[in-house]
Residue, then its C-alpha position, 0 to 999 in steps of 0.5 A: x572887140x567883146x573881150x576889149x571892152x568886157x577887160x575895159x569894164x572889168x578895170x574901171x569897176x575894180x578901179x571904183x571899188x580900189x579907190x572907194x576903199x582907199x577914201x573910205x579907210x582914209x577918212x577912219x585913219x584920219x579919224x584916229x589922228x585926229x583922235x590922238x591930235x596926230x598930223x592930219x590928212x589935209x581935206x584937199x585930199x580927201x575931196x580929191x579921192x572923192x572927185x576922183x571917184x570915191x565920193x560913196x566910200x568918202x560918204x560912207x566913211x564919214x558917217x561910219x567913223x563919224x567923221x567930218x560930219x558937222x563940216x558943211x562943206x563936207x556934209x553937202x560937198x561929198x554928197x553933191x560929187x557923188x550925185x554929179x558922177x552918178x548923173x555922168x554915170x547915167x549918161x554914160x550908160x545911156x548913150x553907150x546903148x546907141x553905140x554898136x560894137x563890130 
């Protein structure tokens, strides 16, 4: 069962740190279209790689490349996601303790 979920945690991590960079590098690229006036990544999708769990690489992309920084919506949007999947987080891990593994 420890290997079972040790796999598990491993997968889920390298999913956060997959999908943080993939949002993260979507906000540059979306950056440099908007720069050349090219066709833009619509910012529904840059919320849902966000609300599917890349709202710190969509954060850290948005003040990185300057990006989407004087939408509101984005400005508290992204940062209210990502304190919501931290507090989800934190539960998680709380009540993971009182569940015992044979």
């Amino acid at each position: 069962m420890y290997n079972t979920l040790m796999e598990m945690r491993i997968l889920f991590f390298g999913y956060l740190i997959g999908i943080n960079l993939l949002a993260f590098f979507t906000m540059g690229l979306d950056k440099q279209k908007a720069i050349r006036h090219a066709f833009r990544i619509p910012e529904a999708v840059l919320f849902l790689f966000s609300i599917i769990g890349g709202s710190l690489g969509t954060l850290a992309g948005m003040f990185v490349f300057h990006h989407k920084t004087r939408k509101l919506k984005f400005l508290i949007g992204i940062p209210v996601i990502l304190l919501l999947q931290s507090a989800a987080a934190a539960a998680l891990i709380s009540s993971a303790r009182d569940i015992v593994f044979y």
